[in-house]
C-alpha angles and dihedrals in degrees: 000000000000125000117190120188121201125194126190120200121178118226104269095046090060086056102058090055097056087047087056092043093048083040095060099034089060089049096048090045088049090048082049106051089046108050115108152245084046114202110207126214135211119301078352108153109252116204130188100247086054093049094046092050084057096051088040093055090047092055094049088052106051078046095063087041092057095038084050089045090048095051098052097046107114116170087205082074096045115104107241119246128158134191117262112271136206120245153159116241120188121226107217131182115233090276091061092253116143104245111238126231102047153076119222125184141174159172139216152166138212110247101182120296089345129070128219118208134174117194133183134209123194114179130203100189142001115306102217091181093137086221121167098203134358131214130187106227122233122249105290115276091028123117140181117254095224092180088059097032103047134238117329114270095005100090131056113237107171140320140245141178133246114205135185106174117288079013122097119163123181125238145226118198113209128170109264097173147344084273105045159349134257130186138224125218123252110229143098089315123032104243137162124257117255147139090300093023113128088346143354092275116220148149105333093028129133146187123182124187136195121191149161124196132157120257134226116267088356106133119195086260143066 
């Protein structure tokens, strides 16, 4: 069985419909010419409003990247780390008395929940303080988190040198309390450093620690 459909259109309305139809190609090739980002093919013709739809659509883009970037920053997620600072340790002996006859400084930064710290300790004459055992305190306010760093004098937590002139003697830091660090010789027999350890200490001395231990209340992050 055959079906045939006729349709009659008067002229004008043959002509409204090729109005439509034109009407809707130019739109689609426009569509078409505009959308971005454009690939080009090979010898295929460039023209400036192409290219800078291109460069128009990159832009937005990076935009939105940045704005995205921006909104998710949250300093609460960025690991902590400071610049080095200046400060002014004390050496005390294990009675919490300041050792005499020397000048110690240091600096330190903050590296997520732990401190490092270098100090430095330059005698100008013998100590005599009959310790039995120094330790170079933290920056004021700081304190070791025990709980985090093991028992006291039972962990490594850096080195360090002693020297008199021709003698250097190497060092092991260990925690020595909540407050500070203290450090044992290096030598036939472990023992800690003091006004005789590893030598009698005097003008001309010194006795340089580094250390990281973790700090009170400190997190990994800022």
């Amino acid at each position: 069985m055959n079906i045939n459909i006729r349709i009659d259109l008067t002229p004008g309305s043959a002509r409204r419909i090729a109005y439509v139809g034109l009407t809707l190609l130019l739109v689609g090739l426009a569509t078409v010419a505009n959308a971005v980002p454009v690939k080009f093919m090979s010898h295929q013709k460039l023209t400036a409003e192409q290219l800078n739809g291109n460069f128009a659509d990159l832009e937005g883009r990076v935009t939105a990247l940045g704005t995205a970037l921006d909104a998710k920053a949250d300093k609460a997620r960025l690991p902590a780390m400071t610049e080095w600072t200046p400060y002014t340790p004390t050496l005390l002996t294990n009675k919490r008395a300041a050792v005499a006859g020397q000048t110690t400084t240091g600096y330190y930064r903050r590296v997520g929940d732990a401190i490092e710290v270098r100090t430095s300790t330059a005698f100008t004459s013998a100590p005599a303080s009959g310790a039995v055992t120094w330790q170079v305190t933290l920056p004021t306010g700081l304190a070791i988190d025990l709980s985090r760093g093991g028992p006291a004098g039972s962990v490594t937590v850096g080195g360090g040198v002693a020297q008199l002139g021709t003698l250097n003697v190497i060092l092991a830091a260990y925690v020595q309390s909540s407050v500070g660090v203290t450090a044992l010789a290096n030598g036939d027999n472990s023992y800690y450093v003091n006004d005789q350890v590893p030598f009698a200490f005097a003008n001309g001395a010194t006795f340089s620690l580094y250390f990281t231990v973790p700090i009170a209340g400190w997190g990994a992050t800022l």
